[in-house]
N, C-alpha and C positions, 0 to 999 in steps of 0.2 A: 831194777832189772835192766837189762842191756838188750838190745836189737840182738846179738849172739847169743845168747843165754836164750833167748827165744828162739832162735835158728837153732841149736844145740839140741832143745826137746822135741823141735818140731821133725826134724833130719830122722829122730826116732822112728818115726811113723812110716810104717810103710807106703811108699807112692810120692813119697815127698823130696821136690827138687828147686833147687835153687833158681831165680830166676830172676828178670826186670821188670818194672813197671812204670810208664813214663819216665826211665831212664833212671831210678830208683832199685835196690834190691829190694827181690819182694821172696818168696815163698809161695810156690806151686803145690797143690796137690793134685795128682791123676790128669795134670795138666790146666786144673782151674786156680784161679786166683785164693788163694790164701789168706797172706799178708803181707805187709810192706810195712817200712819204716817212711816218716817224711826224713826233708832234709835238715830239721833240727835233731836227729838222731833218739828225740824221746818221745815221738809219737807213734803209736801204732795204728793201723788203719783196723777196725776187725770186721768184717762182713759175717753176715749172718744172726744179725740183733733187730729182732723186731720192735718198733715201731714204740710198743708199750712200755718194752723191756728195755728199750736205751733211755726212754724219759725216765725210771724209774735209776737207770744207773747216775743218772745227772744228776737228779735230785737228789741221791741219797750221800753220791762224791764227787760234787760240781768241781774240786781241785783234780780227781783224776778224768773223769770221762767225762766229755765232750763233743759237737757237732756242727761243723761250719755247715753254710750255707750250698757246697759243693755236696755234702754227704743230705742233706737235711731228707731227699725224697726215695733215701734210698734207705734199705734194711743194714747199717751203717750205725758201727761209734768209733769215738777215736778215745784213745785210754794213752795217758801219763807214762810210760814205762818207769822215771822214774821216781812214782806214787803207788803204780800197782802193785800187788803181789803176786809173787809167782804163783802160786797155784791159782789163780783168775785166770790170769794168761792162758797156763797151761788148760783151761775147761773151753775155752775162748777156742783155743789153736784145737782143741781134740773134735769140740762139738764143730767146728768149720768142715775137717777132717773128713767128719762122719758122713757130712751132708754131700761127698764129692766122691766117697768110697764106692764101691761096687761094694754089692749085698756079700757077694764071696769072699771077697776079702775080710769083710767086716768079720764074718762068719767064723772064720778061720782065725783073723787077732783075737776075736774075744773068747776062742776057745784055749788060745795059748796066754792070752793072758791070765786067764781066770785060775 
């Protein structure tokens, strides 16, 4: 999977715009942090991974996801782009999504999507 190909699903979503982070492209929703790529183009940043649930992602695919010392005290993984599978990603990118939506919005995707 590709840094685009993740921008491509994510662009889907409504509220979602493109943007910088530490002089990086990243991925806004509703104006919050998203995600970003590093500068080796195959790391993903993802916010919104508790604490339990990123050690259990290490442990179970220490070659995809990962945690420097920068992310280590934060609700924070960093995932392989390419080692992951797209639909991770995409659960990654959707559940971030969810946690930045307004209720109405939410309300209204999941009535047209459904």
């Amino acid at each position: 999977m590709t840094f685009e190909e993740v921008r491509a699903f994510a662009l889907k979503l409504p509220g979602v715009t493109d943007g910088t982070a530490y002089g990086h492209p990243c991925l806004k929703a509703h104006g919050k942090f998203l995600t970003r790529v590093w500068d080796d183009g195959d790391t993903l940043v993802c916010p919104g991974v508790g604490f339990d649930e990123r050690e259990l992602l290490i442990e179970a695919e220490p070659e995809t996801f990962f945690v420097t010392d920068h992310y280590r005290n934060y609700p924070y993984v960093l995932a392989r782009l390419s080692r992951i599978d797209a639909g991770t990603v995409e659960r990654f990118i959707e559940r971030r999504w969810r946690a930045t939506a307004p209720k109405k919005l939410l309300k209204a995707y999941d009535a047209e999507t459904a």
